[in-house]
N, C-alpha and C positions, 0 to 999 in steps of 0.2 A: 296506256292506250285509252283510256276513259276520260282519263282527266285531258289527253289530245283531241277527242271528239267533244267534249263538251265544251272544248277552249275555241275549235272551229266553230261550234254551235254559235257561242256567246259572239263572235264575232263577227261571222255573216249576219248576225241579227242588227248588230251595232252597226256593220256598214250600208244596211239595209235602212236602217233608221237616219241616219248620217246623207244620204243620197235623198229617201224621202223629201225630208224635211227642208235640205238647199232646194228641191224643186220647188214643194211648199210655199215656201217665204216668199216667194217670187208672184204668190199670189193672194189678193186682199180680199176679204170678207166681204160681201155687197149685204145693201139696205142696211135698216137705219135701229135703233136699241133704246128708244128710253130720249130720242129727238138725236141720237149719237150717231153721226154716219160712221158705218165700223168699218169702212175704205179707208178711213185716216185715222185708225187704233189696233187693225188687227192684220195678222197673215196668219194662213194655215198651217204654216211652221210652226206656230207655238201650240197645237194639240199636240203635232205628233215628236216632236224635240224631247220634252223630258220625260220619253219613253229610254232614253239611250240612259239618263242618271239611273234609272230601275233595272237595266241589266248590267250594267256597271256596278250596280251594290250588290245585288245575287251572286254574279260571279266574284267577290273581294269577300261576301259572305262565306260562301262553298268555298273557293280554292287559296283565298288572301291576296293579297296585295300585288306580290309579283307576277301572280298569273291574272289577275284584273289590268295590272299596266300592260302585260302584252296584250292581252285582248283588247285594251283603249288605242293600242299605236297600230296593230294591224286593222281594226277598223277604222283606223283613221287614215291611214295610206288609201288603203282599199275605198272607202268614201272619199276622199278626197279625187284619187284619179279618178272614180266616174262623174262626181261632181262638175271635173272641169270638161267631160264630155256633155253634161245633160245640163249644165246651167254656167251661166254667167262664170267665166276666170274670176272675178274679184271676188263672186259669191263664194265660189270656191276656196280660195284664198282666207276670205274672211271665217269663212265657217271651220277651215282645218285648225286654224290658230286656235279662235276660241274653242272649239271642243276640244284638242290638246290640253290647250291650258286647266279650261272646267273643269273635265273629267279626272286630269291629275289631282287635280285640287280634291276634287269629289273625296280620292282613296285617301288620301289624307289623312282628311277630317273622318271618315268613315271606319278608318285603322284608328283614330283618337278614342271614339269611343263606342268602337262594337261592343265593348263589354259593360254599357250600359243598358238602361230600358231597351227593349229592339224595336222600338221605333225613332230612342232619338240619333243614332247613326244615319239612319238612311234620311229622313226626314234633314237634319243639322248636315250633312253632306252635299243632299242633294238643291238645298237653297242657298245655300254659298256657293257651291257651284254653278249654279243657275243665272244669279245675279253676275258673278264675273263674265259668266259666258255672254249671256245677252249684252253688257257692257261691251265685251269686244268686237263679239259680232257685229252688234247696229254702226259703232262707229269704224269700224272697217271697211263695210262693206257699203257704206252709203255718205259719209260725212266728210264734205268737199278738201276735209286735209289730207284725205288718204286718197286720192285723186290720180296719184302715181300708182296704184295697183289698179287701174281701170277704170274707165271713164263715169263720171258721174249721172245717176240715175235723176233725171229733170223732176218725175215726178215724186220723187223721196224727199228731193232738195227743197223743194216750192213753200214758202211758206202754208202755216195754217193752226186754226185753235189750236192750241195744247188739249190732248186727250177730246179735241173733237169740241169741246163745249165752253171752254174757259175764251178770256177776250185776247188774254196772250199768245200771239202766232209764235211760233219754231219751227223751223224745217220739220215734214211731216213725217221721218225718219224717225223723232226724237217722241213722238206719239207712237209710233208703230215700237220703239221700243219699251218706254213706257207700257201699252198696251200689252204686249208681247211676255212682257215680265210677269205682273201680274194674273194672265191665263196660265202661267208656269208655274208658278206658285199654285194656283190652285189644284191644276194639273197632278202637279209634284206630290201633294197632301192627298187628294185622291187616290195614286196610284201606291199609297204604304198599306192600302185594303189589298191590292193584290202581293205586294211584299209579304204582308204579314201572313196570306195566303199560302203563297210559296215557300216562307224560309221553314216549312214544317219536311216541307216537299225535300227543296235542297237545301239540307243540312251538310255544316262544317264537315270538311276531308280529315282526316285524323293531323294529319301535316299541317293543318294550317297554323300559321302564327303572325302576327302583328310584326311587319318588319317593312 
């Protein structure tokens, strides 16, 4: 019974976080960083996104693997269906794959080496999974080959500097991911203060095992 309340816990939060973050994306940082317009580097999807890698590791910490994968796919149903109600089908689209994808990826690597230092699972977890994610996401959800999943967003596609400052234009999708990554990363490394917090809190179930 406990371990079914903490498993719903973990996963309204996941689909919670998963819903967020497709509205998020949807919207760009305004003014300018160091001469850097951050309208063409950033969305506010990338603060609250690799909140989802840190409940993903908690729950694969406490209950392992298998009860971390169900709580990755019912938060991902679950965010997914409202997604395609509160934002964009292809955002939608886009974003179920790659958090699918990620997040599997995440337990993985996170079952590879829990029983190292307890920071390098979560940390080595959740930047691999990160980098794949954002990889799938930007070019799904924006880049004129995926064009069949939903029409193309004019102002993602337009050219513009790479990362806002350099003389090379790319679609400003490819900045927004770019950009998008690197907040995630730091994000990511940030958020092993509150891990490291926590896995004092929830500690291994006696059942748990690497599988």
């Amino acid at each position: 019974m406990l371990t079914q309340r903490h498993t719903l816990i973990y996963a309204l939060v996941m689909a919670a976080i998963v819903v967020a973050s497709n509205i998020l994306v949807q919207f760009h940082l305004t003014g300018t960083l160091w001469g850097i317009a951050l309208g063409d580097l950033l969305t506010w999807g990338a603060f609250t996104y690799p909140v989802a890698f840190l409940v993903t590791d908690l729950a694969n910490r406490q209950f392992g693997p298998a009860i971390a994968r169900r709580i990755v796919l019912v938060g991902f149903v679950v965010g997914v269906a409202l997604s395609f109600w509160l934002s964009e089908p292809r955002i939608a689209i886009a974003s179920g794959t790659a958090f699918l994808i990620g997040q599997l990826l995440d337990i993985s690597v996170f079952n590879e080496l829990r029983r190292k230092s307890w920071w390098k699972a979560p940390l080595a977890a959740s930047m691999i999974g990160t980098i794949i994610d954002t990889a799938l996401f930007f070019s799904l959800a924006f880049a004129p080959f995926f064009a069949f999943i939903g029409p193309n967003l004019d102002f993602a596609v337009a050219p513009a500097p790479i990362l806002g400052v350099m003389a090379t234009e790319a679609p400003r999708w490819i900045s927004w991911a770019l950009g998008d990554l690197v907040v995630k990363i730091v994000v990511g490394v940030v958020l092993l203060l509150p891990y490291g917090a926590l896995m004092n809190v929830l500690k291994p179930m006696q059942q748990v095992t690497a599988r």
